[in-house]
NUFI-733794 format. One line per 2 residues: number of its first residue (from 1); their letters; for each residue x, y, z of N, C-alpha, C. Coordinates in Angstrom, 1 decimal. Example, Ala and Ser with C-alpha at 12.3 -4.5 7.8 and 13.67 -1.06 7.14 Angstrom:
<nodes>
1) as) 13.2 -5.7 7.8 12.3 -4.5 7.8 13.2 -3.3 7.8 | 12.8 -2.2 7.1 13.7 -1.1 7.1 12.9 0.0 7.9
</nodes>
This chain:
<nodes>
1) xx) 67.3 10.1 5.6 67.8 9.8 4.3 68.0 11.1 3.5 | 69.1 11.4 3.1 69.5 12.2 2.2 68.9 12.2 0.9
3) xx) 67.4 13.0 0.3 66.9 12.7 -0.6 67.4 13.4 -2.0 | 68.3 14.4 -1.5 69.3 15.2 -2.9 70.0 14.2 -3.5
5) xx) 70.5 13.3 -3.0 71.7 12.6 -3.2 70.9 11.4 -4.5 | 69.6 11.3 -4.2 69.0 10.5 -5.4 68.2 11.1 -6.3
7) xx) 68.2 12.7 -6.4 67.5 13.4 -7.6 68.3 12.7 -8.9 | 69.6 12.8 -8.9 70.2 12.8 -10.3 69.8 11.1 -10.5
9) xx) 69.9 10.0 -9.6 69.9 8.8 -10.3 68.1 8.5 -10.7 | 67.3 9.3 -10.0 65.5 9.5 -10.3 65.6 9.7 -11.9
11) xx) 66.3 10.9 -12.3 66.0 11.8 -13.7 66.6 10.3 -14.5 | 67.8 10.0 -13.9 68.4 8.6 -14.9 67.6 7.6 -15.1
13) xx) 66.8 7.1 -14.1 65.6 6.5 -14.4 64.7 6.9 -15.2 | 64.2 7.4 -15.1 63.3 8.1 -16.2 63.5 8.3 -17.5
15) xx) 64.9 8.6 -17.7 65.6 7.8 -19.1 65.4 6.8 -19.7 | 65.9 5.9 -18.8 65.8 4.7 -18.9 64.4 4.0 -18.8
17) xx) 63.3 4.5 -18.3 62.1 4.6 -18.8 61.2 4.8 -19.7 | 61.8 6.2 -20.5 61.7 6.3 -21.9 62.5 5.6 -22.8
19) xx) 63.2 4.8 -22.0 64.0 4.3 -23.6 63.3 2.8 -23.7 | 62.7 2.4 -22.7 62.2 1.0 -22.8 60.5 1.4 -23.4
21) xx) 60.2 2.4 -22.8 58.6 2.3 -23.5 58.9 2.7 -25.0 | 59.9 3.6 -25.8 60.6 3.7 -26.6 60.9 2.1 -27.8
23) xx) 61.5 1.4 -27.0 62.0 0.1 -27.2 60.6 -0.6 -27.4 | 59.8 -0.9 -27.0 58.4 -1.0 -27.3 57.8 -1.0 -28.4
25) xx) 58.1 0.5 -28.6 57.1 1.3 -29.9 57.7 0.8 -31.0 | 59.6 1.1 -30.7 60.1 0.7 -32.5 60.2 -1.0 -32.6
27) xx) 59.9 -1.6 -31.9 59.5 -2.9 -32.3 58.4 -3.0 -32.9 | 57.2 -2.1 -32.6 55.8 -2.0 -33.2 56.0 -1.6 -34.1
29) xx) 56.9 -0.8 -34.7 57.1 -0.1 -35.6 56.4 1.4 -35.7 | 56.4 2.3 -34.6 55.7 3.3 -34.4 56.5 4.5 -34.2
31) xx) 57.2 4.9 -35.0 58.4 5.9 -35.2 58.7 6.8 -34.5 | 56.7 7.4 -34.8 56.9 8.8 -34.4 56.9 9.2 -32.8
33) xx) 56.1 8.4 -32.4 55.8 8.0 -30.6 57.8 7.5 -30.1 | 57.7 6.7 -30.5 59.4 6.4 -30.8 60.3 7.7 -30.7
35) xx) 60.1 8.7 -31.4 61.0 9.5 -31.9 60.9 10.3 -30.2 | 59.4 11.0 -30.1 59.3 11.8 -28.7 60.1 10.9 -27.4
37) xx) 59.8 10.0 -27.3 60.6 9.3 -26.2 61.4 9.2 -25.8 | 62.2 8.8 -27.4 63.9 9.1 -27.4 64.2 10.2 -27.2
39) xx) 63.7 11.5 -27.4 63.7 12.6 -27.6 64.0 13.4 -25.8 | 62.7 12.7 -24.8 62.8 13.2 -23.8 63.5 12.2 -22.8
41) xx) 64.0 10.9 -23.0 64.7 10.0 -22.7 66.4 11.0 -23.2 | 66.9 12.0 -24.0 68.0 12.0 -24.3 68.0 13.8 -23.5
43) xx) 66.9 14.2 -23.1 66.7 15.3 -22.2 67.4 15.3 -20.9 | 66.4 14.3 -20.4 66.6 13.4 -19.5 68.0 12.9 -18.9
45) xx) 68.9 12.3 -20.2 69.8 12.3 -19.9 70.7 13.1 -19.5 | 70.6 14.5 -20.5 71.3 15.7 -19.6 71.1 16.1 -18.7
47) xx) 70.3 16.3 -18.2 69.6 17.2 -17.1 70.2 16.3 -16.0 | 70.1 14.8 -16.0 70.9 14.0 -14.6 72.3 15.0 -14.1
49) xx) 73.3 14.3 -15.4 74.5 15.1 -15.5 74.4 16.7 -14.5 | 73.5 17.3 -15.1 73.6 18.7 -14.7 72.9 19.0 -13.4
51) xx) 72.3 17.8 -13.3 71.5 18.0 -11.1 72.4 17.1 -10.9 | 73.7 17.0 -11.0 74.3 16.0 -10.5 75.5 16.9 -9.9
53) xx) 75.9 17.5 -11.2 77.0 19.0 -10.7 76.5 19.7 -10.1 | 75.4 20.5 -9.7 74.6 21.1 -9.3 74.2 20.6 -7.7
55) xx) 74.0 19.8 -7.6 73.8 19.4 -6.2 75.1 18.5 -5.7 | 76.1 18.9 -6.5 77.5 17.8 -5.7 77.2 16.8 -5.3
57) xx) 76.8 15.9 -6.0 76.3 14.4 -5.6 77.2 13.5 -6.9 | 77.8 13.7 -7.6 78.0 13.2 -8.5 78.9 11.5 -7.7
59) xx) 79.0 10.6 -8.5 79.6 9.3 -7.9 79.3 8.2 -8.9 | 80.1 7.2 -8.5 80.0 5.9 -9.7 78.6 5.3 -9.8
61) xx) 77.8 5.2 -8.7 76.6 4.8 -9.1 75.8 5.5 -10.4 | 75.8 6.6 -9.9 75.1 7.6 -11.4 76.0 7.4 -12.3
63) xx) 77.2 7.2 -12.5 77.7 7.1 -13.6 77.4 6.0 -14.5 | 77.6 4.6 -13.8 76.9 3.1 -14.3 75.5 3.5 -14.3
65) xx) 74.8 3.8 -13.4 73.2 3.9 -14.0 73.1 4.1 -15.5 | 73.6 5.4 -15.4 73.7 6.6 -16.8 74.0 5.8 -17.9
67) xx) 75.2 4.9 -18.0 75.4 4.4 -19.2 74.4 3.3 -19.2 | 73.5 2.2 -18.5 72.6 1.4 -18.3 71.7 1.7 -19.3
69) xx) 70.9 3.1 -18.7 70.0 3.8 -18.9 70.6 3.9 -20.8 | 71.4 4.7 -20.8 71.4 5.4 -22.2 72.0 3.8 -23.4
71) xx) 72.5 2.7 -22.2 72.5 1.6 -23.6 70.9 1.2 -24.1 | 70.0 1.5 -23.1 68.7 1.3 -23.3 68.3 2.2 -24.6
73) xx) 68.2 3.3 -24.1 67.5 4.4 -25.3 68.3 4.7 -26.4 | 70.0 4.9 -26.2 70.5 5.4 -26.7 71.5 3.9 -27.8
75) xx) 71.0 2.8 -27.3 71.6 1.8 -28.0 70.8 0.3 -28.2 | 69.7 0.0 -28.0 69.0 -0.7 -28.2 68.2 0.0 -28.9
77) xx) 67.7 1.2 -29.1 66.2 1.8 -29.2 66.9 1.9 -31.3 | 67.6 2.9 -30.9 68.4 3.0 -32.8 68.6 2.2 -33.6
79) xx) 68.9 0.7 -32.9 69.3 0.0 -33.7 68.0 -1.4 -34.0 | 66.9 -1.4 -33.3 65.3 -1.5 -34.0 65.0 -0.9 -34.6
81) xx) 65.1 0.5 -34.5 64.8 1.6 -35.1 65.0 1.4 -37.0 | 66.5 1.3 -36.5 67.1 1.1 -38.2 66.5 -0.2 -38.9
83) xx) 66.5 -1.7 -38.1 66.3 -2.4 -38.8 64.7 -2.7 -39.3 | 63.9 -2.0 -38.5 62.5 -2.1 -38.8 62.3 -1.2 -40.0
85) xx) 63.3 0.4 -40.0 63.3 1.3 -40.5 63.9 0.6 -42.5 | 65.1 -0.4 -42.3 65.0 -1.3 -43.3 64.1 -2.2 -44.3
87) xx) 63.3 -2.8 -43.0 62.4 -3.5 -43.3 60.9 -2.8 -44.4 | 60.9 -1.3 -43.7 59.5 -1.1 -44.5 60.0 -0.8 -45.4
89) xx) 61.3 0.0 -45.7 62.3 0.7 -46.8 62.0 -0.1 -48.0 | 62.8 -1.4 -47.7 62.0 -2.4 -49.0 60.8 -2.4 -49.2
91) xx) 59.5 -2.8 -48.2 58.2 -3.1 -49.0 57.8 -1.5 -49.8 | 58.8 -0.3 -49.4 58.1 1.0 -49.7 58.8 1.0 -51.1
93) xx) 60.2 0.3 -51.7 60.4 -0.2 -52.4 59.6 -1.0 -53.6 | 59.4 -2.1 -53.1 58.4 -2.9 -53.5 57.2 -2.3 -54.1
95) xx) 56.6 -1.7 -53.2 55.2 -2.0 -53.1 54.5 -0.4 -53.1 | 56.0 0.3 -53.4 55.3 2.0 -53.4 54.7 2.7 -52.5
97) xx) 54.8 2.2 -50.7 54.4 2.7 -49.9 54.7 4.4 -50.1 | 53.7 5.5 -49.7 54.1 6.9 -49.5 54.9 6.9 -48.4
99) xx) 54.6 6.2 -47.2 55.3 6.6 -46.1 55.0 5.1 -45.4 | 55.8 5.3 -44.4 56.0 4.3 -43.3 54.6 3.7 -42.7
101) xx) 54.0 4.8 -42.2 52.3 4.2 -41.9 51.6 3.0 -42.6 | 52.0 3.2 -43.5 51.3 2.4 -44.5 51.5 0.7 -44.0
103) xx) 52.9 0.8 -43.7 53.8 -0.8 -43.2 53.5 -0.9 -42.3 | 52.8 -0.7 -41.2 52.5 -0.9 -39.6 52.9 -1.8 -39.1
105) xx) 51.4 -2.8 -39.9 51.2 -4.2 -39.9 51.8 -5.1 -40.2 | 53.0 -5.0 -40.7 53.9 -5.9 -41.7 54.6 -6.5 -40.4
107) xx) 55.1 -5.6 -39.3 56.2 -6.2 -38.2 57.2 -7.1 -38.6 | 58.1 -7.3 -37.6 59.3 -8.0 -37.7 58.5 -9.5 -38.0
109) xx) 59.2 -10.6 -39.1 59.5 -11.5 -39.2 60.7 -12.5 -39.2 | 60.2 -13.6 -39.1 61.8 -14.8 -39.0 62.3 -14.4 -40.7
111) xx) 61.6 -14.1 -41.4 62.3 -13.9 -43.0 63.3 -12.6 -42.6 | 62.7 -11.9 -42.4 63.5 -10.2 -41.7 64.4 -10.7 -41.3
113) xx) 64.3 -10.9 -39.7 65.8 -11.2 -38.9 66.7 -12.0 -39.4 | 66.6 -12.8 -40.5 67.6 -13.5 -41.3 68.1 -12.5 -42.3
115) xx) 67.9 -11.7 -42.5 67.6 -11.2 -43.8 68.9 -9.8 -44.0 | 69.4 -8.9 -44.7 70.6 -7.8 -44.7 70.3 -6.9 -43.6
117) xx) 68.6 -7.1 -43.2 68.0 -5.5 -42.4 68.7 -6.0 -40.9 | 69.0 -7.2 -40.4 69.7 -7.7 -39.3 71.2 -6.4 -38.8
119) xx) 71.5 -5.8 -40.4 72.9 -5.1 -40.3 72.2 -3.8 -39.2 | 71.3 -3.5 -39.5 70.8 -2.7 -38.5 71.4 -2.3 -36.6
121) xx) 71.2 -3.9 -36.3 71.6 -3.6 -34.8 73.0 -4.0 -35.1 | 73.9 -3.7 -35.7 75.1 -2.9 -35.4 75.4 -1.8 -34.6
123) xx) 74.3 -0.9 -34.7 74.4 0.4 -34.0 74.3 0.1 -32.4 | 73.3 -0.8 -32.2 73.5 -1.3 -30.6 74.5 -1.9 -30.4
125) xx) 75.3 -3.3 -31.2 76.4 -3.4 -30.4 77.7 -2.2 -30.5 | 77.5 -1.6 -31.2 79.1 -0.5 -31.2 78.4 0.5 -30.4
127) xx) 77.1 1.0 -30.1 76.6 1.5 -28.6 77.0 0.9 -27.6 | 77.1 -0.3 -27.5 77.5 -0.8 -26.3 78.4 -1.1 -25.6
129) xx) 79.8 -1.3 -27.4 81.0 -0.9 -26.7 81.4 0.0 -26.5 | 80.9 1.3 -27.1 81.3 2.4 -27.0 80.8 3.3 -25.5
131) xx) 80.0 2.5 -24.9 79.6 2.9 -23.5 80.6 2.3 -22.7 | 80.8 1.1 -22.9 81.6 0.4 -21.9 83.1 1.1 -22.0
133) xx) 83.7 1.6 -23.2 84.7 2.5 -23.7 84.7 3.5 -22.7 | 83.9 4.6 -22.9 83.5 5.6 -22.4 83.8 6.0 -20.8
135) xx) 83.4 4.4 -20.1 83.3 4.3 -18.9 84.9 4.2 -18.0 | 85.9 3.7 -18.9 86.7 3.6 -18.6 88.5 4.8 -19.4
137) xx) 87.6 5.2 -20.0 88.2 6.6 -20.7 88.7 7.4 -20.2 | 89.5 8.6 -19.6 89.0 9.1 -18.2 89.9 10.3 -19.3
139) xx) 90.0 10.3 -20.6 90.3 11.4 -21.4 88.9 12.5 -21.7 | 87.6 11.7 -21.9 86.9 12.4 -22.0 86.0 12.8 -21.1
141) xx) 86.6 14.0 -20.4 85.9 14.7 -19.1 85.7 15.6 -19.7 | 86.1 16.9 -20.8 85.7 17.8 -21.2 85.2 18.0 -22.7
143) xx) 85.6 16.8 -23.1 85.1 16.7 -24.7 85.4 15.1 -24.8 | 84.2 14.6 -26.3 84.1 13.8 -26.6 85.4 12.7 -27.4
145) xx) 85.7 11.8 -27.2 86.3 10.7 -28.1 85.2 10.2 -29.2 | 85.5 10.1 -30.2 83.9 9.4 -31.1 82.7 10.0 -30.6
147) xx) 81.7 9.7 -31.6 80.5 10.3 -31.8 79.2 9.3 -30.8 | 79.2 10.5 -29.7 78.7 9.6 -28.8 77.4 9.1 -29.1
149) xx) 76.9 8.4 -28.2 75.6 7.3 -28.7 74.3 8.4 -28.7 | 73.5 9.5 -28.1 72.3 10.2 -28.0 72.5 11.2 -29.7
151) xx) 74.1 11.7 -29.9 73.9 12.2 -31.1 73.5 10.8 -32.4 | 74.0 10.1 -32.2 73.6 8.2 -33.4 72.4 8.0 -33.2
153) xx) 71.8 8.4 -32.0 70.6 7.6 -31.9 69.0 9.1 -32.6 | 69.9 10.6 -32.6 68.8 11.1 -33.2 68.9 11.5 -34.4
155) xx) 70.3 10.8 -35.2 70.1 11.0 -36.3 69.2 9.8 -37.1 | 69.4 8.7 -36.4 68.9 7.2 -36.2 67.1 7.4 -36.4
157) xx) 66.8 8.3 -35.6 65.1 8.3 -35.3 64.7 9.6 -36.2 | 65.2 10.4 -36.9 65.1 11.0 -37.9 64.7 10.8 -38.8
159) xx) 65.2 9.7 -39.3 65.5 9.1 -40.8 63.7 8.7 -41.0 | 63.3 7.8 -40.3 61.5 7.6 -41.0 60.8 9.1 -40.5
161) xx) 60.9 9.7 -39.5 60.1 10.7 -39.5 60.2 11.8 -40.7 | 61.8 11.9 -41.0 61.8 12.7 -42.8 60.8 11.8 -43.6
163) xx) 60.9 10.4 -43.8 60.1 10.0 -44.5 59.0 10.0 -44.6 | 58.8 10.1 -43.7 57.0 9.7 -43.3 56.3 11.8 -43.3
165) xx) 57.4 12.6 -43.6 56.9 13.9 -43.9 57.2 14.7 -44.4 | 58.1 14.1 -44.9 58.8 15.0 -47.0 57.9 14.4 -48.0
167) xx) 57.6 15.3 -48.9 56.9 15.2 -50.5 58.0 15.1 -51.5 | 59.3 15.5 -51.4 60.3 15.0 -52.2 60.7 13.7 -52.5
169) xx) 60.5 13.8 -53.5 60.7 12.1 -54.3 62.0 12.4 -54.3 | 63.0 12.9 -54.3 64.3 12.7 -54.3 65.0 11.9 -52.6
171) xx) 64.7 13.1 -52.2 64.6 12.5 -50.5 64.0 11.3 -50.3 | 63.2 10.5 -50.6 62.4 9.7 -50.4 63.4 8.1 -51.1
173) xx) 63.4 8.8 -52.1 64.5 8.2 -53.0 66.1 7.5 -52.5 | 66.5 8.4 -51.7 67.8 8.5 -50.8 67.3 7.6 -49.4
175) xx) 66.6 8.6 -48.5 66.4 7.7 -47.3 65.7 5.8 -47.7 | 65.1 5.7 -48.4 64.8 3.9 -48.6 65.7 3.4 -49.3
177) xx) 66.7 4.1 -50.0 67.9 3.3 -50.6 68.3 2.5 -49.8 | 68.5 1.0 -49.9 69.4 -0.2 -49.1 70.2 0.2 -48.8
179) xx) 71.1 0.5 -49.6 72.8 0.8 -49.5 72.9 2.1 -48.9 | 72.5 2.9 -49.0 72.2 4.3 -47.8 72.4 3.9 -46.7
181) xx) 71.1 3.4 -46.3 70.8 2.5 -45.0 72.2 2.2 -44.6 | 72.4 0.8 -45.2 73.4 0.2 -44.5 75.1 0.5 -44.8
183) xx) 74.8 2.0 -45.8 76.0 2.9 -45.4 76.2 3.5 -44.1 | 75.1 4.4 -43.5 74.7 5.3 -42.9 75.0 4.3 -41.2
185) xx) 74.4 3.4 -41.2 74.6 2.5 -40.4 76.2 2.0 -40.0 | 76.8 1.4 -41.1 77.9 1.2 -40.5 78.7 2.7 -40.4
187) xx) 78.9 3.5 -40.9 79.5 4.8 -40.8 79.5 5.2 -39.1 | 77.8 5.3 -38.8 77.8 5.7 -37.5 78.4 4.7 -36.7
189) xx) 78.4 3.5 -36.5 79.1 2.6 -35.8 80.3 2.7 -35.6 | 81.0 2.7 -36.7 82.7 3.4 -36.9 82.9 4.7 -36.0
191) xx) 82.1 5.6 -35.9 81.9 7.1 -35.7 82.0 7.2 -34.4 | 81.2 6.0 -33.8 80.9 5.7 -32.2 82.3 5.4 -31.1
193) xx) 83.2 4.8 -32.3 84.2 4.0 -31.3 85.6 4.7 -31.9 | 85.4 5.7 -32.6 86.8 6.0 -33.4 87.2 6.9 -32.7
195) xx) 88.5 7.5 -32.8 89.5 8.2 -32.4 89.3 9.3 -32.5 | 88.2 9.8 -33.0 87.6 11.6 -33.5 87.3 12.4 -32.3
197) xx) 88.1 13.5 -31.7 87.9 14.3 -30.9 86.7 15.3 -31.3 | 85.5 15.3 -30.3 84.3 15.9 -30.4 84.3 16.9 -29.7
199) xx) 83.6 18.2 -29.8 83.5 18.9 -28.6 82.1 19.0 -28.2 | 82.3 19.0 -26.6 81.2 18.7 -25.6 80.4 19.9 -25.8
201) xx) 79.1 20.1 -25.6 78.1 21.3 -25.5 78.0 21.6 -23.9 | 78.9 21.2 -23.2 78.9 21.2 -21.5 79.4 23.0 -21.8
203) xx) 78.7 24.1 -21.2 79.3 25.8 -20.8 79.7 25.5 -19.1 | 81.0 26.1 -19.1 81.6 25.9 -17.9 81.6 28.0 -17.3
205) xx) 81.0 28.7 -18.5 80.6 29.6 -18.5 80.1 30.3 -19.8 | 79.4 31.4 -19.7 78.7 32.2 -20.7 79.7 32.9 -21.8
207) xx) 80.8 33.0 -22.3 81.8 33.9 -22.1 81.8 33.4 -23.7 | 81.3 34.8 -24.7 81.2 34.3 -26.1 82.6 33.7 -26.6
209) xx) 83.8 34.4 -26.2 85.1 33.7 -26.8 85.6 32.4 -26.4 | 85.0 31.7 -25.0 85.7 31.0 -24.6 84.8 29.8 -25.4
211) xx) 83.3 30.1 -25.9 82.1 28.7 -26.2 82.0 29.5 -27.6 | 82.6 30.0 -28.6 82.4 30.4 -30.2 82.1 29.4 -30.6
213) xx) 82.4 28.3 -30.7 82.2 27.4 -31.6 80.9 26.9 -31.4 | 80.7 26.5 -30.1 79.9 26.1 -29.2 78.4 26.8 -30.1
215) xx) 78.5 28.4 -29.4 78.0 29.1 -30.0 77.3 29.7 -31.5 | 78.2 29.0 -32.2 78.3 28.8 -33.8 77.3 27.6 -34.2
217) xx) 77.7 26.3 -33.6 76.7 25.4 -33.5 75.8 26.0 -33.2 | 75.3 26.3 -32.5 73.7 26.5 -31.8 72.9 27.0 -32.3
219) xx) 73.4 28.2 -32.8 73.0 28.9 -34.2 72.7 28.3 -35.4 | 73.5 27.6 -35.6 73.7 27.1 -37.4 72.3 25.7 -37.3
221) xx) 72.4 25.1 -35.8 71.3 24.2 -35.3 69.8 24.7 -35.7 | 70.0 25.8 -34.8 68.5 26.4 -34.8 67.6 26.9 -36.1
223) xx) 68.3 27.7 -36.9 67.8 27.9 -38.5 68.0 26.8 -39.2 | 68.9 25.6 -38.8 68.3 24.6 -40.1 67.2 24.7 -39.5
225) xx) 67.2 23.5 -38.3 65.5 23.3 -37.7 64.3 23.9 -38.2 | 64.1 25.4 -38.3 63.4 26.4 -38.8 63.7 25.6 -40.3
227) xx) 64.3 26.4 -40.6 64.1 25.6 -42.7 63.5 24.7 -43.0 | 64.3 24.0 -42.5 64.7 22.1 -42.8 63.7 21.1 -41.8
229) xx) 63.2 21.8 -40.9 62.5 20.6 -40.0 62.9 19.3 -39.7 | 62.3 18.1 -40.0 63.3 17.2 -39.6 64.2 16.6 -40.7
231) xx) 64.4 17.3 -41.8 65.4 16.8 -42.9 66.9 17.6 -41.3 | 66.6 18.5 -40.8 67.4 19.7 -40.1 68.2 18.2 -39.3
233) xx) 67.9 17.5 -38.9 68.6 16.5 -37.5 69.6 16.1 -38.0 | 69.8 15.4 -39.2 70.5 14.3 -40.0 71.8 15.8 -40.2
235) xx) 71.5 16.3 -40.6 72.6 17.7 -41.1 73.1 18.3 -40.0 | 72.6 18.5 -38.7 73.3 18.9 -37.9 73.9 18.5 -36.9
237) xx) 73.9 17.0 -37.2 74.8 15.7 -36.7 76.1 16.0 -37.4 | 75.4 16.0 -38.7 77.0 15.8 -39.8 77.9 17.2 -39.6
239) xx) 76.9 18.6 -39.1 77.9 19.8 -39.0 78.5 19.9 -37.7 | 77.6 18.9 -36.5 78.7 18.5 -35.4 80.2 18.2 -35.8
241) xx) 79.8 17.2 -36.2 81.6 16.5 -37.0 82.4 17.5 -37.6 | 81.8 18.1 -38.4 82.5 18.9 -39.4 83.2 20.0 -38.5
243) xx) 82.3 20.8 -37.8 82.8 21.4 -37.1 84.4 21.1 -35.9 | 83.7 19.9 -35.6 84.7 19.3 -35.0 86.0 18.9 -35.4
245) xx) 85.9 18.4 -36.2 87.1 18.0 -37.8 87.7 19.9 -37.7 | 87.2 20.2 -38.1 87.9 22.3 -38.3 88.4 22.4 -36.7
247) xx) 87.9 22.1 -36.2 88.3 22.9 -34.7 89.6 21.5 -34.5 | 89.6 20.8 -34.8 91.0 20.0 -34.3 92.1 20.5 -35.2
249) xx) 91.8 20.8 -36.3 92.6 21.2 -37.6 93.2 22.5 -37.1 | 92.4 23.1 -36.2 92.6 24.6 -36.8 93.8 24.9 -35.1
251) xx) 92.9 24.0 -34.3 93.7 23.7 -32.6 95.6 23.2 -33.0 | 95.5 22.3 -33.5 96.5 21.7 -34.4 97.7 22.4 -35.0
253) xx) 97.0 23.5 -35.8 98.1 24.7 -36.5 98.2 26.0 -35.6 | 98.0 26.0 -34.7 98.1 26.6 -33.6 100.0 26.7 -32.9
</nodes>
């Protein structure tokens, strides 16, 4: 048995493993355990990809795994995520929670799932079409179409960990707004399936002129992070785009 040929669909597992023990926690409502998961579940994901070029084994089975795997973490996990993340939003509303901890105990109810926080798993189904999209796309081999599902899902798992560890009442203020929420929510949904050419962080070499932008990101990534901590995730989602928005504009007048 050829055991190279199943390294890359192993690592895809294990994705898909963190996204269900993942899937778990944000049903519990346990963010932060949540957040690492997703975290090394969206690792995970790359690294297949890249033992997959790397050992020339690449083929349609990893490819269906891969999207399997990432509707798991990267499209069921976000969109509990949000609506649970709704859920405490109001009682923190309500009831003046500091932070999310406080809500633990509250869990999903039949009042909840009836209720606006339901807008939440939006993000799973336009994850789901936008995987199934994806699969049959064959434009995006070097860069993205729409705002794929692993960058939605960590701006997604961001959002309570800012809460649960900023002291700004302004910030605090913004992230439990309703209408935020279920701005922020449908926005990325739209974002997932829309016509917006993205650029891939795939280096097909080292070569500062040929990856500048690339390069520019990574940079501009790393000192938020430093500053901003996890306010830094949500912002360097949005300077993904932005960036990307300039670089088609600027490809364009070319």
């Amino acid at each position: 048995m050829n055991i190279k040929k199943h390294i890359p669909n192993i690592i895809t597992l294990g994705n898909l493993l963190c996204g269900t023990i993942a899937t778990i926690l944000a049903v519990r409502g346990y963010f932060y355990a949540t957040a690492i998961f997703v975290g090394v579940g969206i690792v995970l994901d790359f690294l297949d990809g890249f033992a997959a070029r790397m050992l020339h084994v690449q083929g349609e089975l990893g490819k269906q795994l891969d999207s399997l795997a990432d509707m798991v973490t990267s499209g069921v996990v976000p969109g509990i995520v949000m609506l649970q993340f709704m859920v405490h939003s109001a009682y923190h509303r309500e009831f003046g929670f500091s932070s999310w901890d406080t809500a633990l105990d509250i869990g999903l109810t039949l009042e909840n799932l009836l209720s606006v926080e339901l807008l939440g798993l939006l993000l799973t189904l336009f994850a789901g079409y936008r995987l199934a999209k994806f699969n049959i796309d064959t434009r995006q081999t070097d860069s993205f179409i729409g705002l794929p599902t692993p960058a939605m899902n960590l701006f997604v798992v961001s959002l309570p960990m800012i809460a649960g560890y900023t002291e700004s009442e302004l910030v605090l203020s913004i992230i439990h707004n309703q209408y935020f929420l279920i701005a922020v929510t449908i926005i990325l949904s739209l974002l997932m399936v829309s016509e917006l050419p993205l650029f891939s962080l795939k280096f097909k070499s080292t070569s500062v002129k040929n990856n500048l932008l690339k390069y520019i990101f990574l940079l501009l990534s790393v000192v938020l992070l430093i500053v901003l901590k996890f306010i830094a995730i949500p912002l360097i989602i949005i300077l993904y785009i932005l960036l990307s928005v300039f670089n088609n504009i600027a490809g364009k007048s070319k």
